[in-house]
DRENFIVO-69481 format. One record per atom (N, C-alpha, C): residue in three letters; y negated, z, x negated; atom name. Coordinates in steps of 0.2 Angstrom, whole numbers, padded with zeros to 4 digits. Atoms other than C-alpha are relative to their C-alpha. Example, Ala and Ser with C-alpha at 12.3 -4.5 7.8 and 13.67 -1.06 7.14 Angstrom:
! residues 2
<atom 'ala', <0006, 0000, -0004>, 'N'>,
<atom 'ala', <0022, 0039, -0062>, 'CA'>,
<atom 'ala', <-0006, 0000, -0004>, 'C'>,
<atom 'ser', <0006, -0001, 0004>, 'N'>,
<atom 'ser', <0005, 0036, -0068>, 'CA'>,
<atom 'ser', <-0005, 0003, 0004>, 'C'>,
! end
This chain:
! residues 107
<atom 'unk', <-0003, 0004, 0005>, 'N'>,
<atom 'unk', <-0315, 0047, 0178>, 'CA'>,
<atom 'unk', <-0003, 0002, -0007>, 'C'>,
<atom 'unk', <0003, -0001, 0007>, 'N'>,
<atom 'unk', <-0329, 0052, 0164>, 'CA'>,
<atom 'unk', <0004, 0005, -0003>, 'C'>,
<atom 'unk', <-0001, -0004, 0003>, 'N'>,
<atom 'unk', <-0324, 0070, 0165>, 'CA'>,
<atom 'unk', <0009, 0000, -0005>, 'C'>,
<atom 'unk', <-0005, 0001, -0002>, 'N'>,
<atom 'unk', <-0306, 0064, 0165>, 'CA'>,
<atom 'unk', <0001, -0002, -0011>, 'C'>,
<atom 'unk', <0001, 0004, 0007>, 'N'>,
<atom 'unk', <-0309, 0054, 0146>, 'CA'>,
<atom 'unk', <-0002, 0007, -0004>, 'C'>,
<atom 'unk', <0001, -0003, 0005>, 'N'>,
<atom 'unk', <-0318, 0067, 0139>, 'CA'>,
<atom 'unk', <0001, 0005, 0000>, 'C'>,
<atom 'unk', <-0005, -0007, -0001>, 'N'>,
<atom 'unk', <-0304, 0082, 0143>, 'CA'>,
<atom 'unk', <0005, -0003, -0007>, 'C'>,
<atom 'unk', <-0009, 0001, 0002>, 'N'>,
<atom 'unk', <-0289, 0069, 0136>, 'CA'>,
<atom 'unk', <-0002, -0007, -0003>, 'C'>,
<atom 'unk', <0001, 0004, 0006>, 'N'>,
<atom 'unk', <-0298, 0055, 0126>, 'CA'>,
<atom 'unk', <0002, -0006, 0006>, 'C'>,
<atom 'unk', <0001, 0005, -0004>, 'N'>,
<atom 'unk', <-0300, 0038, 0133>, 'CA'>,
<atom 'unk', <0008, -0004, -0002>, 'C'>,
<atom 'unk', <-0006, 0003, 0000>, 'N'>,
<atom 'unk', <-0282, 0032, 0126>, 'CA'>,
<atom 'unk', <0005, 0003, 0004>, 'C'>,
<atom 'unk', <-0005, -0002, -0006>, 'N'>,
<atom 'unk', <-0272, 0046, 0137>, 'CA'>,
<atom 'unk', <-0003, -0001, 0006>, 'C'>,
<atom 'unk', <0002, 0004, -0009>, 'N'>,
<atom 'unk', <-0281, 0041, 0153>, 'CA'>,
<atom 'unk', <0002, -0006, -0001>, 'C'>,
<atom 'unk', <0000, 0005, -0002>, 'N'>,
<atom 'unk', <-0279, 0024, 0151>, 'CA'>,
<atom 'unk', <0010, -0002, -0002>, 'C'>,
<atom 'unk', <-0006, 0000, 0000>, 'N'>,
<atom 'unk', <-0261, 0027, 0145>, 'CA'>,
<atom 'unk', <0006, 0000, 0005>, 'C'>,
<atom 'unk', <-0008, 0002, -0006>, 'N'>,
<atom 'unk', <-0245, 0025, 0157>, 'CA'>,
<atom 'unk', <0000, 0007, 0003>, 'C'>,
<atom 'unk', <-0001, -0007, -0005>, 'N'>,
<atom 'unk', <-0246, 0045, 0159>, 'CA'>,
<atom 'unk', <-0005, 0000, 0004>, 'C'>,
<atom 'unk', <0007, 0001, -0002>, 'N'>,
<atom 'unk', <-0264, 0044, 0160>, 'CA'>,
<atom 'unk', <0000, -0001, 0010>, 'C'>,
<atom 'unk', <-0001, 0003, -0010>, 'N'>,
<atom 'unk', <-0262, 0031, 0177>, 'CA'>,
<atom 'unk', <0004, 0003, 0001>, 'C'>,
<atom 'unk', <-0005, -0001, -0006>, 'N'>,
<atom 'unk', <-0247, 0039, 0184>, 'CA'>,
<atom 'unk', <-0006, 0006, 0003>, 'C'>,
<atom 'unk', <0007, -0006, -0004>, 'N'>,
<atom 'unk', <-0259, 0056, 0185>, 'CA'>,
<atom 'unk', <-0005, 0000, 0004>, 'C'>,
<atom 'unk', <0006, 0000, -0003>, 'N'>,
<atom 'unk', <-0274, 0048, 0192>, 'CA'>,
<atom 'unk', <0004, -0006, 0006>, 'C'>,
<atom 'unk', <-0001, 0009, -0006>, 'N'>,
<atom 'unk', <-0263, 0033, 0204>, 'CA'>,
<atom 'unk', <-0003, 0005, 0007>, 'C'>,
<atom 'unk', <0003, -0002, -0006>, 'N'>,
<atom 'unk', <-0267, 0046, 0218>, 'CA'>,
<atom 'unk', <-0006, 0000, 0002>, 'C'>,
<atom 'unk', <0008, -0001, 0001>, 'N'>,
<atom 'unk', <-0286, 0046, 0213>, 'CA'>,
<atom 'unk', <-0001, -0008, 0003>, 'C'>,
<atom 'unk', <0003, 0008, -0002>, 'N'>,
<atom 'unk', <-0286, 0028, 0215>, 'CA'>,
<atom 'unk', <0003, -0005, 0005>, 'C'>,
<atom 'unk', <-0001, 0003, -0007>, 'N'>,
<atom 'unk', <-0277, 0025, 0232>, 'CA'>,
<atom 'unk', <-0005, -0001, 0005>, 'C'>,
<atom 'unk', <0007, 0000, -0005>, 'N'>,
<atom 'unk', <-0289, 0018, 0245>, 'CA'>,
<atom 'unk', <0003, 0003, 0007>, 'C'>,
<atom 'unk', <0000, -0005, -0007>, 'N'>,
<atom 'unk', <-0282, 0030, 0259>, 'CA'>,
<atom 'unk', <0004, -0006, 0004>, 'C'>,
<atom 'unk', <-0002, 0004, -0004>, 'N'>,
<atom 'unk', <-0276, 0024, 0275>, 'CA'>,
<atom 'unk', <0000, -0008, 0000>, 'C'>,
<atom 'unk', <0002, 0009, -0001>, 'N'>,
<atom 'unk', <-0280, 0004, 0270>, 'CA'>,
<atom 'unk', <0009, 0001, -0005>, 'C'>,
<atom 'unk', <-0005, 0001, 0004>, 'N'>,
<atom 'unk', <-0263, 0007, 0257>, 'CA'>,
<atom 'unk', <0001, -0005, -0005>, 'C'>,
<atom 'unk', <0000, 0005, 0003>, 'N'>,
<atom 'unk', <-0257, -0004, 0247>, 'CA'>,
<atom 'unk', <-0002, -0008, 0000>, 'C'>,
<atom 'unk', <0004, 0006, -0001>, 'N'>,
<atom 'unk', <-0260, -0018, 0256>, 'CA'>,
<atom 'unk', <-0007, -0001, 0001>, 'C'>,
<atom 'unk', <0007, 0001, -0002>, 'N'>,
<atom 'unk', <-0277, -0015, 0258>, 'CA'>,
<atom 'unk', <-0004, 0001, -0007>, 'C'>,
<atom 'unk', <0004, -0001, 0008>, 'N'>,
<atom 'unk', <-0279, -0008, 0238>, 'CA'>,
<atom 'unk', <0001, -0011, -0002>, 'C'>,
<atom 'unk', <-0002, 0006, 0002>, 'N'>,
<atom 'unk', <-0272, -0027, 0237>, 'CA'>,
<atom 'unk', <-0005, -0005, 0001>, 'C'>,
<atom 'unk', <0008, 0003, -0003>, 'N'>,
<atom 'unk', <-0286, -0035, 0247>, 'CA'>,
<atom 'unk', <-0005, 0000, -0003>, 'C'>,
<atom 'unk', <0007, -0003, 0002>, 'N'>,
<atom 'unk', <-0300, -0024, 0241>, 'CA'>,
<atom 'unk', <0001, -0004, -0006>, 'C'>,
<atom 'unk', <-0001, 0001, 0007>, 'N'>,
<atom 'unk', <-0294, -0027, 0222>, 'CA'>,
<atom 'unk', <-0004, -0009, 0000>, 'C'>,
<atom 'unk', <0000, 0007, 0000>, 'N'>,
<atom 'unk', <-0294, -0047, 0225>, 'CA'>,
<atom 'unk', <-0010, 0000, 0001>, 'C'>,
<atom 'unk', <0008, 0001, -0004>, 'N'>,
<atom 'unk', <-0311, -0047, 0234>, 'CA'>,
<atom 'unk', <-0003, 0004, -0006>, 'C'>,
<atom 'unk', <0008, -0003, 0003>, 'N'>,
<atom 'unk', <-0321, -0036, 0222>, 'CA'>,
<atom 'unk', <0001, -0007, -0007>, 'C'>,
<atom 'unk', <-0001, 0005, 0004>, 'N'>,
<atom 'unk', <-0311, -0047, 0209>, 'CA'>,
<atom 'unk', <-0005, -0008, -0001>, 'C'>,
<atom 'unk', <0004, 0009, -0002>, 'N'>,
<atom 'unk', <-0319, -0064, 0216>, 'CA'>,
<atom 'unk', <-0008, 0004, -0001>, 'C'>,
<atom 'unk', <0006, -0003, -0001>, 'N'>,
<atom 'unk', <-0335, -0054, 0219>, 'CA'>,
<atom 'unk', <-0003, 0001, -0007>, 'C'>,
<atom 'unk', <0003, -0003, 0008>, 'N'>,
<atom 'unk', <-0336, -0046, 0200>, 'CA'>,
<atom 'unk', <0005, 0000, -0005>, 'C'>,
<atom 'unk', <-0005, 0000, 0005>, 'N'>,
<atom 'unk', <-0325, -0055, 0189>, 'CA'>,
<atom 'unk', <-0001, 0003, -0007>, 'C'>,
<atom 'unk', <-0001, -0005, 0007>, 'N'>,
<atom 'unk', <-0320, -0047, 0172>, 'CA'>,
<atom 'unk', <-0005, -0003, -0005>, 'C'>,
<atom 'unk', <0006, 0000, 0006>, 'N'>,
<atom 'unk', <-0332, -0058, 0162>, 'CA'>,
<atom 'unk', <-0006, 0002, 0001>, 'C'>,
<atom 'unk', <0004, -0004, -0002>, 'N'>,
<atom 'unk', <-0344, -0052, 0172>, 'CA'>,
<atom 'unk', <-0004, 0006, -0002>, 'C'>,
<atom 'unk', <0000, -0006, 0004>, 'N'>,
<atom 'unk', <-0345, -0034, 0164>, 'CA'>,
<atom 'unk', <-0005, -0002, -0005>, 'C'>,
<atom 'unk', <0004, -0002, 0007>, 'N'>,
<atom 'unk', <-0356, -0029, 0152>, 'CA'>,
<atom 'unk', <0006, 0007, -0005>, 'C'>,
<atom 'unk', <-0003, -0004, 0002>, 'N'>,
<atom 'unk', <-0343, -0019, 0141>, 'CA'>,
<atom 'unk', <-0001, 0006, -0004>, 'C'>,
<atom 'unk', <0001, -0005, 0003>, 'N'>,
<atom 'unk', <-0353, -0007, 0133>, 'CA'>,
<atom 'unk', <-0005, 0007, 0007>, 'C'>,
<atom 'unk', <-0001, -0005, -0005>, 'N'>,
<atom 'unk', <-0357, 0000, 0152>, 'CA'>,
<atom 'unk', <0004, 0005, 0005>, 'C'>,
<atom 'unk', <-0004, -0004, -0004>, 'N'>,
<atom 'unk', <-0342, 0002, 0158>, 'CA'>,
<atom 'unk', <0005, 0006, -0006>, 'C'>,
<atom 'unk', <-0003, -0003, 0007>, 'N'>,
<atom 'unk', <-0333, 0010, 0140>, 'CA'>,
<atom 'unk', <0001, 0005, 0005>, 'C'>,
<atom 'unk', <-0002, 0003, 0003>, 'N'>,
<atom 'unk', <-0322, 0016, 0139>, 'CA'>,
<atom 'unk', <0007, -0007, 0004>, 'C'>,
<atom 'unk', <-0003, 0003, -0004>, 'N'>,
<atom 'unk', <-0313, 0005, 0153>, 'CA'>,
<atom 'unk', <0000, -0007, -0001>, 'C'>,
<atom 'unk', <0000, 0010, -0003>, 'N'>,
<atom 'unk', <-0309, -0013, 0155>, 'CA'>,
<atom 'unk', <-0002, -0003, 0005>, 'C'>,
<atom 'unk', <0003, 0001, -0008>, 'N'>,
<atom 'unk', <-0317, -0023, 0168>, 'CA'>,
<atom 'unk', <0007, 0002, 0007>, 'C'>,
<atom 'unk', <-0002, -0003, -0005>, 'N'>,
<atom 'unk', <-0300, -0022, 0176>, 'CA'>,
<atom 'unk', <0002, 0006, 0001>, 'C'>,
<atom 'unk', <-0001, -0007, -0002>, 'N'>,
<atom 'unk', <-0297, -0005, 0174>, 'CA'>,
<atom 'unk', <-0006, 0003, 0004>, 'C'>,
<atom 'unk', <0007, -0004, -0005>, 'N'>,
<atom 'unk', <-0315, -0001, 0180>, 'CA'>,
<atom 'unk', <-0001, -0003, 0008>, 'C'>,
<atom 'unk', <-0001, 0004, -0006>, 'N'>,
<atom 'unk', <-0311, -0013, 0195>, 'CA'>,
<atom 'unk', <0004, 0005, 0003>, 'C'>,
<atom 'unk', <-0007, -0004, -0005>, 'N'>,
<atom 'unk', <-0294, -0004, 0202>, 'CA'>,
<atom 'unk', <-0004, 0009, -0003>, 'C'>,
<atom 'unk', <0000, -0005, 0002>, 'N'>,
<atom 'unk', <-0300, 0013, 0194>, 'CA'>,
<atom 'unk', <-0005, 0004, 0006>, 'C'>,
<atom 'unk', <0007, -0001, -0003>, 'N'>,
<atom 'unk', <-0318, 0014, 0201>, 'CA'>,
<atom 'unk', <-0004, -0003, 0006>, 'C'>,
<atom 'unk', <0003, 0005, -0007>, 'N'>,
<atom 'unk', <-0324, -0001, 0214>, 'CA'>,
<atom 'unk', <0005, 0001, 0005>, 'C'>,
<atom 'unk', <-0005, 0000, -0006>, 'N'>,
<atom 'unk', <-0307, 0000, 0222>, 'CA'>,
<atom 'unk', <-0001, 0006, 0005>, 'C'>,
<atom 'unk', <0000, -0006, -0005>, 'N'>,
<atom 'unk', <-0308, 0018, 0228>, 'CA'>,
<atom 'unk', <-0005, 0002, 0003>, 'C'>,
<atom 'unk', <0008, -0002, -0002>, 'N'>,
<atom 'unk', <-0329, 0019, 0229>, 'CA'>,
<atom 'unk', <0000, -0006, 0006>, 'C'>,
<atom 'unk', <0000, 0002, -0007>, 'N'>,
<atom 'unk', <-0325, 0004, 0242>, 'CA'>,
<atom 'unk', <0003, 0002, 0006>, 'C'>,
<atom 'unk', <-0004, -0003, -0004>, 'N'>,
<atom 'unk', <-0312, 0012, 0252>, 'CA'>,
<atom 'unk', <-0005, 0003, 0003>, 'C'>,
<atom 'unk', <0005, -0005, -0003>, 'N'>,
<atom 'unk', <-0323, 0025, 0254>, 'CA'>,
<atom 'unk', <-0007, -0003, 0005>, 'C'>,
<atom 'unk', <0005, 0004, -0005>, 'N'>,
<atom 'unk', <-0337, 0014, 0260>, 'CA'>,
<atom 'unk', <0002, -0001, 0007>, 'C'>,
<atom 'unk', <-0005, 0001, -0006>, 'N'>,
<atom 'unk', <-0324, 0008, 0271>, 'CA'>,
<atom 'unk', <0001, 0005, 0007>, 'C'>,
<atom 'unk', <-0001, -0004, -0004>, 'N'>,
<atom 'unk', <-0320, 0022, 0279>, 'CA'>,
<atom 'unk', <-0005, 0005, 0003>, 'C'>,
<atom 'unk', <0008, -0001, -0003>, 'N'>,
<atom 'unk', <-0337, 0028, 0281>, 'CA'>,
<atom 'unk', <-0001, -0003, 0008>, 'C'>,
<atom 'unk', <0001, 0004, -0005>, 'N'>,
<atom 'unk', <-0338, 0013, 0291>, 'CA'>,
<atom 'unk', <0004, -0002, 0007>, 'C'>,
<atom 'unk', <-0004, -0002, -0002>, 'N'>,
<atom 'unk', <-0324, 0015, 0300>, 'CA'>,
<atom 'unk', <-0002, 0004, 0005>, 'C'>,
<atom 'unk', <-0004, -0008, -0005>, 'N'>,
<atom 'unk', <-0322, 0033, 0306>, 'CA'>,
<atom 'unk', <-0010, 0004, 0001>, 'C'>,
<atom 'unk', <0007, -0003, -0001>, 'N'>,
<atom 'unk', <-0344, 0034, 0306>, 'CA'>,
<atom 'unk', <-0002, 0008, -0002>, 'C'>,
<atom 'unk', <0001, -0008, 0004>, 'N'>,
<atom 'unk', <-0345, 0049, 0294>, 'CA'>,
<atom 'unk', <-0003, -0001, -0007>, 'C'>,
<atom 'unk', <0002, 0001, 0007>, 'N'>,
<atom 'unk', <-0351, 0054, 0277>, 'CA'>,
<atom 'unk', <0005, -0001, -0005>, 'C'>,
<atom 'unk', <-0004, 0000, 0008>, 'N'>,
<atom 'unk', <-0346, 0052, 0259>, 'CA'>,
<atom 'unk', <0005, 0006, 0000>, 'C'>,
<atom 'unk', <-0004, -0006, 0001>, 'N'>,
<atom 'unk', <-0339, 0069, 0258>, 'CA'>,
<atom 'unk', <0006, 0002, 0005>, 'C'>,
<atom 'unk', <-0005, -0001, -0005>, 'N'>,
<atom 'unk', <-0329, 0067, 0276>, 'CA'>,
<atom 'unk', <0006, -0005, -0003>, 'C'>,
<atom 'unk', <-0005, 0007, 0001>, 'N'>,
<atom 'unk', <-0322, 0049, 0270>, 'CA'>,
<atom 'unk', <0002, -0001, -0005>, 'C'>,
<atom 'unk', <-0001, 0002, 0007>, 'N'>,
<atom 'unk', <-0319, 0053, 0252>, 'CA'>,
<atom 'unk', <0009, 0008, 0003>, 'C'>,
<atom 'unk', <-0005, -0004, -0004>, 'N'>,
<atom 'unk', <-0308, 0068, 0261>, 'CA'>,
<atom 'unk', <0006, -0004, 0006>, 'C'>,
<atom 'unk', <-0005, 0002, -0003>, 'N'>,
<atom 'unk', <-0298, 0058, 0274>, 'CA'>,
<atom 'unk', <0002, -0005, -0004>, 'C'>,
<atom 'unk', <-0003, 0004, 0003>, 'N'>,
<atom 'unk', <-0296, 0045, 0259>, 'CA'>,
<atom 'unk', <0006, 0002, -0004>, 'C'>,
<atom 'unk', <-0003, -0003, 0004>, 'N'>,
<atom 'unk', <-0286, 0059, 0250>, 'CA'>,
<atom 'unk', <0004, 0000, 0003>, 'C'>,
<atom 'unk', <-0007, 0002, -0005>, 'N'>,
<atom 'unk', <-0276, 0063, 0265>, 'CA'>,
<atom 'unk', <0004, -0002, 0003>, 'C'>,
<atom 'unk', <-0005, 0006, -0004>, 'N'>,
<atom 'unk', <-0272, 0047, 0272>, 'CA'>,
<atom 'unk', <0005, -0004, -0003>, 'C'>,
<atom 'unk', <-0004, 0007, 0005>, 'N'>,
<atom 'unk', <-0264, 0038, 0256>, 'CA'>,
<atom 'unk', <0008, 0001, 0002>, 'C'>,
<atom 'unk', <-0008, 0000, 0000>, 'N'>,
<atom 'unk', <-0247, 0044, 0259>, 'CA'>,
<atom 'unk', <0000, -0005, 0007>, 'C'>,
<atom 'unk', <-0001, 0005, -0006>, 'N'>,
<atom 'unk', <-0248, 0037, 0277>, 'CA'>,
<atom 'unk', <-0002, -0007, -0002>, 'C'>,
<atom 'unk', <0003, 0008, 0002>, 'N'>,
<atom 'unk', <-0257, 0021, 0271>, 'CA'>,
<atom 'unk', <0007, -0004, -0004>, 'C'>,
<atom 'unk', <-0006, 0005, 0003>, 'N'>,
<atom 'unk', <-0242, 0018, 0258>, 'CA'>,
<atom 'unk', <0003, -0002, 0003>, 'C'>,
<atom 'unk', <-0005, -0002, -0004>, 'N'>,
<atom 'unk', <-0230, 0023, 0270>, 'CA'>,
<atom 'unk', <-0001, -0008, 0007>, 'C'>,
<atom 'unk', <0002, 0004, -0005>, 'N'>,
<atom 'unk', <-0238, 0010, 0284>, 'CA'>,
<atom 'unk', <0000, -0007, -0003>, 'C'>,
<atom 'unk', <0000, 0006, 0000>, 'N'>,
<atom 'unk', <-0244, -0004, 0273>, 'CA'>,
<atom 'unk', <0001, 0000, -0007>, 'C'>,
<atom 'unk', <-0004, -0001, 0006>, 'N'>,
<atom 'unk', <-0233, -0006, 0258>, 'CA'>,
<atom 'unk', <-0004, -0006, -0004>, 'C'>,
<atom 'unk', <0005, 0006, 0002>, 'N'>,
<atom 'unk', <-0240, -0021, 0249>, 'CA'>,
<atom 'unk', <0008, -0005, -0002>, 'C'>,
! end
C-alpha cells in the first residue's frame, strides 16, 4: 500500500480508480465476500475507527486502513490456519482463491 501511495499519491490510491486497481489486492481469498463481510465487521467491533491514531496510519482512514490492510493481513492469518502453512504459502493461495471465493460466497 505504501509503495502504492508513494508511486501515484495518496489521492490516486484512495481514489475510485485507485480502489478498482487494488480491489483484487484486498480480496480475502477463498473466504469471498461473505467472508471479507465478516472479517470487515469483526475487526470493526474489535478496532473501531476512533480508535486509530491518525497520524499512524496517514495517509488512510481507519476505514480505509480496515478494509485495505486488517481485512486481507487477517485472511491471510486465516488461511495460515486453515491449510497449516506459511505467510508466503497463504498470501499465494489468497491471490488464487478470490475468484472462486467471490464466485462461491457472494455477499
Amino acid at each position: 500500500m505504501m509503495k502504492e501511495v508513494k508511486k501515484q499519491g495518496s489521492r490516486a490510491v484512495a481514489g475510485v480508480k485507485g480502489q478498482f486497481e487494488s480491489f483484487e489486492k484486498m480480496q480475502p481469498g477463498y473466504y469471498g465476500e461473505l467472508g471479507s463481510v465478516i472479517i470487515h465487521q469483526t475487526l470493526y467491533s474489535l478496532f473501531p475507527p476512533s480508535s486509530f491514531d491518525p497520524s499512524l496510519i496517514a495517509p488512510l482512514t481507519p476505514a480505509e486502513f480496515i478494509q485495505r490492510i486488517l481485512v486481507p493481513e487477517a485472511a491471510v492469518e486465516l488461511i495460515m490456519e486453515d491449510l497449516c502453512i506459511g505467510k508466503g504459502d497463504a498470501v499465494k493461495t489468497l491471490r488464487e482463491s478470490a475468484q472462486y471465493g467471490v464466485a462461491m460466497f457472494p455477499d
